[in-house]
N, C-alpha and C positions, 0 to 999 in steps of 0.2 A: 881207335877206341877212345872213347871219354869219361872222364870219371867222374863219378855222378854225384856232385855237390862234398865233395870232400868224404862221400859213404864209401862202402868196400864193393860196391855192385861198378862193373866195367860196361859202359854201352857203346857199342858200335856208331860211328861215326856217321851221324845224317845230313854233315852240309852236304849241299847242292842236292840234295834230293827233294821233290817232290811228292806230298800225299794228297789223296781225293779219302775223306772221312765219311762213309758213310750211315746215318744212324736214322736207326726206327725212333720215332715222337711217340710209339705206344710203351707206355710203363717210364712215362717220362724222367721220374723219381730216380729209374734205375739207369736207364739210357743217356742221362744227361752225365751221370756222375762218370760210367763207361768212356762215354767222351771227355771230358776230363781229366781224367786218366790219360787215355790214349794223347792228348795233345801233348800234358805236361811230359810224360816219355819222349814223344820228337823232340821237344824243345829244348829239356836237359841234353839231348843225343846232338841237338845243336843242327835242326833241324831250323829254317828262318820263319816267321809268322807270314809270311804270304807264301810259303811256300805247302800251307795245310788251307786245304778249303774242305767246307763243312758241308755237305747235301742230308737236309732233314726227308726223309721221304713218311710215308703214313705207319706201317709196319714193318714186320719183318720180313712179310713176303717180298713186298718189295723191291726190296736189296740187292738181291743177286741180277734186276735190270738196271737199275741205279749204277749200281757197282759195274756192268759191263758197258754200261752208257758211257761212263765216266772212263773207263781205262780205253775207248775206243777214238777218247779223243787227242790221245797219245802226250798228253800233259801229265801224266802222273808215273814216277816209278812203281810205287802203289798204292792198293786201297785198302782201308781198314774198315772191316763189314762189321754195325756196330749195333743188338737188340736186345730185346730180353724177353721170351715168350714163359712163362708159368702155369704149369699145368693146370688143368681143370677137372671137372666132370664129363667131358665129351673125349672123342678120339680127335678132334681138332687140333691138337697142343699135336699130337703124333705126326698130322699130315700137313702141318706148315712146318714143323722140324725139319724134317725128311728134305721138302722142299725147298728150303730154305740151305739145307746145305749141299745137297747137290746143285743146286742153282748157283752157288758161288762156285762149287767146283768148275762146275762148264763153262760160267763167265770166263772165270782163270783159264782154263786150258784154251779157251776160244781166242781171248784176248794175249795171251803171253804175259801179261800182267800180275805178278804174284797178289794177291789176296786175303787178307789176315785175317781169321774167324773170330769173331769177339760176339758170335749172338751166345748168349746165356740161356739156358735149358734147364729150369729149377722145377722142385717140386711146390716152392711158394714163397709167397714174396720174400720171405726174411732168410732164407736162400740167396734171392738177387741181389738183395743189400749186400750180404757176406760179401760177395763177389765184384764188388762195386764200391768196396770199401775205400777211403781214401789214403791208401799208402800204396807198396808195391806187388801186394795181393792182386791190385784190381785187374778184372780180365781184359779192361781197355787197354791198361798200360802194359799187358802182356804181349795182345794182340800189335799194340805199335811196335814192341819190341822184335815180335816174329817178322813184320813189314819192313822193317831196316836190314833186317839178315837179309831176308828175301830178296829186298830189291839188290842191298850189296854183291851180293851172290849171281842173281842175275846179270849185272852189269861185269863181274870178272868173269863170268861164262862166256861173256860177247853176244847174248842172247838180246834177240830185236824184242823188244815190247808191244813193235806195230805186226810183227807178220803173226801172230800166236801160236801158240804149241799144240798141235793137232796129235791128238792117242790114235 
């Protein structure tokens, strides 16, 4: 465990681990800051800078092949799944939702790879700002936080990253 800048928050220890970030470029405003978040958590948690590599893909759909691209190629402890979709006028915001998280489910359980949900689901933008704030709110640097448990965990499990975990 590490202690996070002299604060009272205790973070789980991320040398030698590896993460694959992945972030949608849609709602860039909000996904950028997400990312951001989520790095500065590895790197407090002591986590090395070539040890986080960044894949921008287009949106959220994306992600869950991205993300399984990525953990397939056994370089990463995990990935950190990183969007922000904002509801609309259509049913659209519904059926990339849906998709978008069972899509990481399955990467994960396909790949063995733990997986950190950090797509944001608001009802409008000043929602995803909230949640993208620049402190310990944000849901990137939550999402990195669940990614270090997860892999830690994984790894005292003895659990392989390459053969995946089949339901």
């Amino acid at each position: 465990m590490i202690k996070d800048r002299g604060e009272q928050e205790v973070l789980p220890d991320a040398r030698g681990l590896r993460f694959a970030v992945v972030m949608s470029r849609f709602n860039p405003i909000v996904t950028e800051r997400l990312r951001d978040g989520a790095i500065e958590c590895l790197t407090v948690a002591g986590a090395a800078s070539d040890a986080i590599e960044v894949f921008d893909v287009p949106g959220a759909y994306e992600i869950p092949f991205a993300s399984q691209t990525a953990a397939s190629t056994g370089r990463f402890d995990a990935v950190l799944c990183l969007g922000c979709l904002i509801r609309g006028a259509t049913p659209h915001f519904e059926y990339i939702a849906s998709a978008v998280s069972h899509g990481i489910m399955a990467a994960m359980a396909e790949s063995g790879v733990p997986m950190a949900f950090g797509v944001l689901t608001t009802n409008t933008p000043e929602e995803a700002l909230e949640r993208a704030a620049p402190d310990r709110t944000n849901k990137g640097w939550e999402a990195a936080l669940a990614a270090i448990e997860m892999a830690l965990l994984t790894r005292r499990l003895g659990a392989s990253t390459r053969t995946g975990l089949r339901a």
